[in-house]
OpenMM code with the backbone's topology and positions (N, CA, C; nanometers):
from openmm import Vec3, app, unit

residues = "UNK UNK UNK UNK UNK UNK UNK UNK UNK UNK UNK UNK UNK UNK UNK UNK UNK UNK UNK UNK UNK UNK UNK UNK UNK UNK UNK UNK UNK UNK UNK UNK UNK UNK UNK UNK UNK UNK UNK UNK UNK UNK UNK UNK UNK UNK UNK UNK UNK UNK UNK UNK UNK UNK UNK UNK UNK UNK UNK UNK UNK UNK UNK UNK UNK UNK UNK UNK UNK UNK UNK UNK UNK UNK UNK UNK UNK UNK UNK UNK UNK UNK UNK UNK UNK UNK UNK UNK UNK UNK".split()
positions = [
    Vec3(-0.1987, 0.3841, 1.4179),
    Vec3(-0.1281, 0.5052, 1.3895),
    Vec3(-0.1883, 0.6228, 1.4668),
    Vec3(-0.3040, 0.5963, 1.4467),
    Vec3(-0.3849, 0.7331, 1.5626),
    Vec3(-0.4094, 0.6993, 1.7186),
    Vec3(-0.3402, 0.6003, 1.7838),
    Vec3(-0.3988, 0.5943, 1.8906),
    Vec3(-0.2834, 0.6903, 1.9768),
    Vec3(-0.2030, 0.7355, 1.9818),
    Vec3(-0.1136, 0.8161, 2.0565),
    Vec3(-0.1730, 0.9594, 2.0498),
    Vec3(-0.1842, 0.9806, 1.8957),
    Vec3(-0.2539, 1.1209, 1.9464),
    Vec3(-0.4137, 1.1285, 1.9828),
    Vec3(-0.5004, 1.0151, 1.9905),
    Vec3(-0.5897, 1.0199, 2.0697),
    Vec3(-0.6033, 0.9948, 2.2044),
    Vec3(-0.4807, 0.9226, 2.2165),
    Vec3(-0.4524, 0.9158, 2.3850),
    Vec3(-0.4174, 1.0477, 2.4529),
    Vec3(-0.3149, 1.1045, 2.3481),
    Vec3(-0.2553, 1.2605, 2.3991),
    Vec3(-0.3891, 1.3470, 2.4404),
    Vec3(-0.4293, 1.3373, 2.3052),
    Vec3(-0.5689, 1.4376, 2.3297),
    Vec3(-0.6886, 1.4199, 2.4331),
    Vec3(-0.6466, 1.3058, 2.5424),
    Vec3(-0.7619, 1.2337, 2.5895),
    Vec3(-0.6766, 1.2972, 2.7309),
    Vec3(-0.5609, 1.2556, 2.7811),
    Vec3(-0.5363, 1.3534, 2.8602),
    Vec3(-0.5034, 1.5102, 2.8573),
    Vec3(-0.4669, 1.5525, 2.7504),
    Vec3(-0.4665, 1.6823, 2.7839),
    Vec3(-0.6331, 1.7327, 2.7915),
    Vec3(-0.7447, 1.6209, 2.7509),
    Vec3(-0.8642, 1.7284, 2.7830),
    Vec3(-0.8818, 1.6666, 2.9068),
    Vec3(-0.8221, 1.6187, 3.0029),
    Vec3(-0.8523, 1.5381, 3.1441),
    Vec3(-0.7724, 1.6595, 3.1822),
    Vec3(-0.6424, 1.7103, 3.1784),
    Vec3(-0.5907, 1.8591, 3.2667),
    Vec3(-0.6777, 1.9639, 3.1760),
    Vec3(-0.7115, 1.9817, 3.1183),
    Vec3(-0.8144, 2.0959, 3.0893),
    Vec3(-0.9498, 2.0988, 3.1570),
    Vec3(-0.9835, 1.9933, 3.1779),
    Vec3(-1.1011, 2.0010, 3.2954),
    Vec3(-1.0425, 2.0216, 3.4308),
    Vec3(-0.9347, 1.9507, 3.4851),
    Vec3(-0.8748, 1.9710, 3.6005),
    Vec3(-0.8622, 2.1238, 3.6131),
    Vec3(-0.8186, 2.1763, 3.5122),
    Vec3(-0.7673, 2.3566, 3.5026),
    Vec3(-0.8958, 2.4284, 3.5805),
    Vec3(-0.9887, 2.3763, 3.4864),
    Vec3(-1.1224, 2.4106, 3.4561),
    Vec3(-1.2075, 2.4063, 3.6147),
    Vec3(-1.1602, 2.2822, 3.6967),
    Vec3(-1.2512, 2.2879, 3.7547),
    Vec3(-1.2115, 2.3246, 3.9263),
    Vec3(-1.0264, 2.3220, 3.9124),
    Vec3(-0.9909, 2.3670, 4.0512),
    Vec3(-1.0137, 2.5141, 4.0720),
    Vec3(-1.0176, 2.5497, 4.1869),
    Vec3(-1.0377, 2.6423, 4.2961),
    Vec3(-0.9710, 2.7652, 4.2470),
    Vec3(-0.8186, 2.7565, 4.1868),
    Vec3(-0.7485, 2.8693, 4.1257),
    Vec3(-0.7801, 2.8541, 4.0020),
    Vec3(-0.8044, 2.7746, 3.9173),
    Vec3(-0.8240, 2.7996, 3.7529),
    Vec3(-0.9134, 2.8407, 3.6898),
    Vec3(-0.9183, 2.8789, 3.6088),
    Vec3(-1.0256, 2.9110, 3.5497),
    Vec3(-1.0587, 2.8656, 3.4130),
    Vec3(-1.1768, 2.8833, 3.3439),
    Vec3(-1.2130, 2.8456, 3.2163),
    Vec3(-1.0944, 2.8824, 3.1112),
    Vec3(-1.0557, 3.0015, 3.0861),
    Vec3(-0.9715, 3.0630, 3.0044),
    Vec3(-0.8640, 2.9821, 2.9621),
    Vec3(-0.8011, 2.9508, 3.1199),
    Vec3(-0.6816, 2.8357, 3.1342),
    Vec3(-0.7045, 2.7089, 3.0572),
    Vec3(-0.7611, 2.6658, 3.1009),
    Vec3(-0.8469, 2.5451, 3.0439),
    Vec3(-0.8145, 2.5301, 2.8898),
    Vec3(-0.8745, 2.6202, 2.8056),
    Vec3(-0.8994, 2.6617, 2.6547),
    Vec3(-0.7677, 2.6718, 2.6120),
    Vec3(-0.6839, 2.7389, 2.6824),
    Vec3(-0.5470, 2.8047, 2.6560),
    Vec3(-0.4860, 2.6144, 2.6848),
    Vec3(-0.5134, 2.5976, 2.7781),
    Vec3(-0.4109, 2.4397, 2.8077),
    Vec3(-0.4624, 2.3252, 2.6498),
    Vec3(-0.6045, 2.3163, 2.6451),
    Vec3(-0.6279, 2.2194, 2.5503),
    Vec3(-0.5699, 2.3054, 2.4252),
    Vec3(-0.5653, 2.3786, 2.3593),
    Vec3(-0.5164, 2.4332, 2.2631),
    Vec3(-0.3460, 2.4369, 2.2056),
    Vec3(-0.3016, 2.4907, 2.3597),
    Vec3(-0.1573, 2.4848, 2.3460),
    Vec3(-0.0889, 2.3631, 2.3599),
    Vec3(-0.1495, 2.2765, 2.4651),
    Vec3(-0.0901, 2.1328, 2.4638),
    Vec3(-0.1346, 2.0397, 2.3809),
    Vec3(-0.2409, 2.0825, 2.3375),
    Vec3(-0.3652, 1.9259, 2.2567),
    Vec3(-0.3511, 1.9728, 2.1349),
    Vec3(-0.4552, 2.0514, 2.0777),
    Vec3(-0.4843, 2.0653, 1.9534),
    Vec3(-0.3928, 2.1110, 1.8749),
    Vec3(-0.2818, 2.2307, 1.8888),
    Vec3(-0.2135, 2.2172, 1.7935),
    Vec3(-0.0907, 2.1487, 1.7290),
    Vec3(-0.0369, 2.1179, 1.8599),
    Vec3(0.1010, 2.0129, 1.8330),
    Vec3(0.0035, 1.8730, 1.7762),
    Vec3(-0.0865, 1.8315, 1.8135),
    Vec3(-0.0991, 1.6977, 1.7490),
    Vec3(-0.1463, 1.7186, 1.6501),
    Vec3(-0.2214, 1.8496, 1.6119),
    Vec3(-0.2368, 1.8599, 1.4585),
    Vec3(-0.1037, 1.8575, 1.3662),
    Vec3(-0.0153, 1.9824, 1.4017),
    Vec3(0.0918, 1.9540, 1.3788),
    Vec3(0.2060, 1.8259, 1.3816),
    Vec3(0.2198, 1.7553, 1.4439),
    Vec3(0.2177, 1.5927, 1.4239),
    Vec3(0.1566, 1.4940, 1.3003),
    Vec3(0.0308, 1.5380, 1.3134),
    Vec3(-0.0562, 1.4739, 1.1824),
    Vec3(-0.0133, 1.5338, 1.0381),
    Vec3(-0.0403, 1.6870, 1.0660),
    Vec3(-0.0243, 1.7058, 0.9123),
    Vec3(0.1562, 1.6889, 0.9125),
    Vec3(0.2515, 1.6606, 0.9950),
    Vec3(0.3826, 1.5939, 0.9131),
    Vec3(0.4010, 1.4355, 0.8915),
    Vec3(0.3014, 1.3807, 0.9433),
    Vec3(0.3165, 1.2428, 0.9437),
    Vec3(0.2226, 1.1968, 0.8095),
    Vec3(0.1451, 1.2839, 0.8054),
    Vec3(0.0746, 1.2699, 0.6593),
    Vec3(0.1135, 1.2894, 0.5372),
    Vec3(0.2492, 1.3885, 0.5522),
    Vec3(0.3330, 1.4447, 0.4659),
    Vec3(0.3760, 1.3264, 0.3665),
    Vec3(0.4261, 1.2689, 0.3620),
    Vec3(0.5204, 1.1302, 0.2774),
    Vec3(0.3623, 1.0928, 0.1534),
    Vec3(0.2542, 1.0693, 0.2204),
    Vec3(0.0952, 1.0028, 0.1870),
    Vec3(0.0895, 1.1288, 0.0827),
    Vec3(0.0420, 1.2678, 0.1090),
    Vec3(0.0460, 1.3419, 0.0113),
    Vec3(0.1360, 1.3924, -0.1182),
    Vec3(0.2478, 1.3276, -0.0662),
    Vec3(0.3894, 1.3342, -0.1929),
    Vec3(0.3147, 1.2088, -0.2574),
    Vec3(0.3230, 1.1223, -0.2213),
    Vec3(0.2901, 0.9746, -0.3224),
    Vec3(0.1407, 1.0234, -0.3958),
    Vec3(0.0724, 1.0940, -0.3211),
    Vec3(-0.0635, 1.1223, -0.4199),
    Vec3(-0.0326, 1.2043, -0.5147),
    Vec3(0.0074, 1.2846, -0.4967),
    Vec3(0.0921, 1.4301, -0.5710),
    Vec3(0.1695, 1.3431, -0.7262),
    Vec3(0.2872, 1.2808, -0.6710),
    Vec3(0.3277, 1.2014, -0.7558),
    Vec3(0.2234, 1.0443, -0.8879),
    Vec3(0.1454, 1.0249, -0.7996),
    Vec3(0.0520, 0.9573, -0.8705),
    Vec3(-0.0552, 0.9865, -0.9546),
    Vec3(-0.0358, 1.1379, -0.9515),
    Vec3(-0.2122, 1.1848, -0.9610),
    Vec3(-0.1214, 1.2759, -1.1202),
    Vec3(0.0326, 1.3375, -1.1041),
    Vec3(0.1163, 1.3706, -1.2024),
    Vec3(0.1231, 1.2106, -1.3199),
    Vec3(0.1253, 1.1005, -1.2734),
    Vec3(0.1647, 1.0547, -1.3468),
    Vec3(0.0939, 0.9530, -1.4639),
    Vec3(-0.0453, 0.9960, -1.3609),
    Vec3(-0.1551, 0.9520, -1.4369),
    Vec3(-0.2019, 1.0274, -1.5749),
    Vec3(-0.1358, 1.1809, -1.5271),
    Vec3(-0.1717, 1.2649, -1.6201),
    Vec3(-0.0625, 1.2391, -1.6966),
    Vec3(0.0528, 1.2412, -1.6907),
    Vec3(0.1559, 1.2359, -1.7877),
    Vec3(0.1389, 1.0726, -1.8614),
    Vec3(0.0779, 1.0092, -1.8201),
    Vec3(0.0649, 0.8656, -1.8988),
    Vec3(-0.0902, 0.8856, -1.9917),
    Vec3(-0.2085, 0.9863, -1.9768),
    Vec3(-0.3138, 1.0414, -2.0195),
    Vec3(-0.2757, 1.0494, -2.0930),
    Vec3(-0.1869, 1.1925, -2.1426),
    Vec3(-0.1053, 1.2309, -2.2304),
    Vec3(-0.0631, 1.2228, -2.3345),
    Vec3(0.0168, 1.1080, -2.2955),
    Vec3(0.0835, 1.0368, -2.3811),
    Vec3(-0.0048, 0.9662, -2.4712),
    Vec3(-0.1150, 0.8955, -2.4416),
    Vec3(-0.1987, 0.7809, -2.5253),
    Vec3(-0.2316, 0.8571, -2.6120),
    Vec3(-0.2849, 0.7496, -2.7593),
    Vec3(-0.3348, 0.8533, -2.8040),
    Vec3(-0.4571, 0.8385, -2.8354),
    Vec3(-0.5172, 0.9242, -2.9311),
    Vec3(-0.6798, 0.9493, -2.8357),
    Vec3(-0.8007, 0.8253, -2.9668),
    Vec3(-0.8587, 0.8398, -2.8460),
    Vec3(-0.9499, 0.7052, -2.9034),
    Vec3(-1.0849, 0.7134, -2.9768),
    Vec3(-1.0600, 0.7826, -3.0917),
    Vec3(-1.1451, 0.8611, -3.1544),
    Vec3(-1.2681, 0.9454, -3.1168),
    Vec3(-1.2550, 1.0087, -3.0302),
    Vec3(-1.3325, 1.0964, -2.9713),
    Vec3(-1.3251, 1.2668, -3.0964),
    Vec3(-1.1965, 1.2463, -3.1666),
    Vec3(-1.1720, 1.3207, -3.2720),
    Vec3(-1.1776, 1.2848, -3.3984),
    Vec3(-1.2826, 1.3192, -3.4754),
    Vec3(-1.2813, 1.2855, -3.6241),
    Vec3(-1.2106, 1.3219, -3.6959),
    Vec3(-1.1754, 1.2017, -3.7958),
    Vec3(-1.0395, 1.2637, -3.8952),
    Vec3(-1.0653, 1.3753, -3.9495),
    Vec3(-0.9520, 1.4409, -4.0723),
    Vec3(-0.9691, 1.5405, -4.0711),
    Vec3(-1.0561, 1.5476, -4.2118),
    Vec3(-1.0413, 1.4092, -4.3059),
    Vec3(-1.0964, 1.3800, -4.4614),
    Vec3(-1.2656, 1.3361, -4.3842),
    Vec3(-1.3387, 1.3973, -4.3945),
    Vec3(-1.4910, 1.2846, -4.3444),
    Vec3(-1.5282, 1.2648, -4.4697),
    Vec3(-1.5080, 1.3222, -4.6020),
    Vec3(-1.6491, 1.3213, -4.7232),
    Vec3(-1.5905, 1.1440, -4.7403),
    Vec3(-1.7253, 1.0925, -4.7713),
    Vec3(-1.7341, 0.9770, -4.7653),
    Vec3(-1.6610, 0.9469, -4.9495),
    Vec3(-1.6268, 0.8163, -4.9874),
    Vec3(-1.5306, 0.7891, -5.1684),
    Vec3(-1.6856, 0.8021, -5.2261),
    Vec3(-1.6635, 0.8396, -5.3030),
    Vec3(-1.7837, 0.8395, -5.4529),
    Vec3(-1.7670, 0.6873, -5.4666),
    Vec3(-1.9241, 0.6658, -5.5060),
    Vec3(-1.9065, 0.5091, -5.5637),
    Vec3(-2.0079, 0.5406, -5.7452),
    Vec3(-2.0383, 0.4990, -5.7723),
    Vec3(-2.1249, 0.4764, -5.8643),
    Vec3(-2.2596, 0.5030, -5.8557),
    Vec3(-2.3022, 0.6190, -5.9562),
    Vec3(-2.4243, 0.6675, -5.9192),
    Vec3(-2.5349, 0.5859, -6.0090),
    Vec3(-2.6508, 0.5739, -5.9667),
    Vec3(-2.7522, 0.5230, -6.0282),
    Vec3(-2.8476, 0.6142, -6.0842),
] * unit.nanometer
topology = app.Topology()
chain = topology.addChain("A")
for resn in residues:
    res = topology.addResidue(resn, chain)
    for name in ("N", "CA", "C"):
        topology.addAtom(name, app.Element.getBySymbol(name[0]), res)
């Protein structure tokens, strides 16, 4: 799943050195090329391709709580009568 945008990112930092290192370019270019071509579209790529993965967590993480919820609780709460029955005193 990640090898396209590590390939992407592998040439656009191969023309960012090219920018970088011909005769007319300069550093600036360079920064401006890996940024505008590399880093943000493939971030952008990732965080929508990740999108679907974070709905299903979203949805799972709701429904764990709504099934929490629901149970009921496993005596972590004492009733509400504690005094123990009278028996027979000696």
């Amino acid at each position: 799943m990640y090898i396209v945008p590590i390939a992407w990112l592998y040439v656009v930092v191969m023309m960012s050195v090219a920018e970088a290192t011909n005769a007319n370019g300069t550093l600036l270019g360079a920064i401006i090329t890996l940024c505008l071509y590399g880093l943000f579209p493939v971030g952008l790529i990732l965080y929508f391709m990740g999108a679907p993965a974070r709905k299903r967590a979203i949805r799972a993480r709701e429904a764990s709580e709504l099934q929490a919820s629901l149970q009921p609780d496993a005596g972590s709460v004492t009733p509400a009568n504690t005094v123990p029955p009278m028996g027979k005193e000696l």
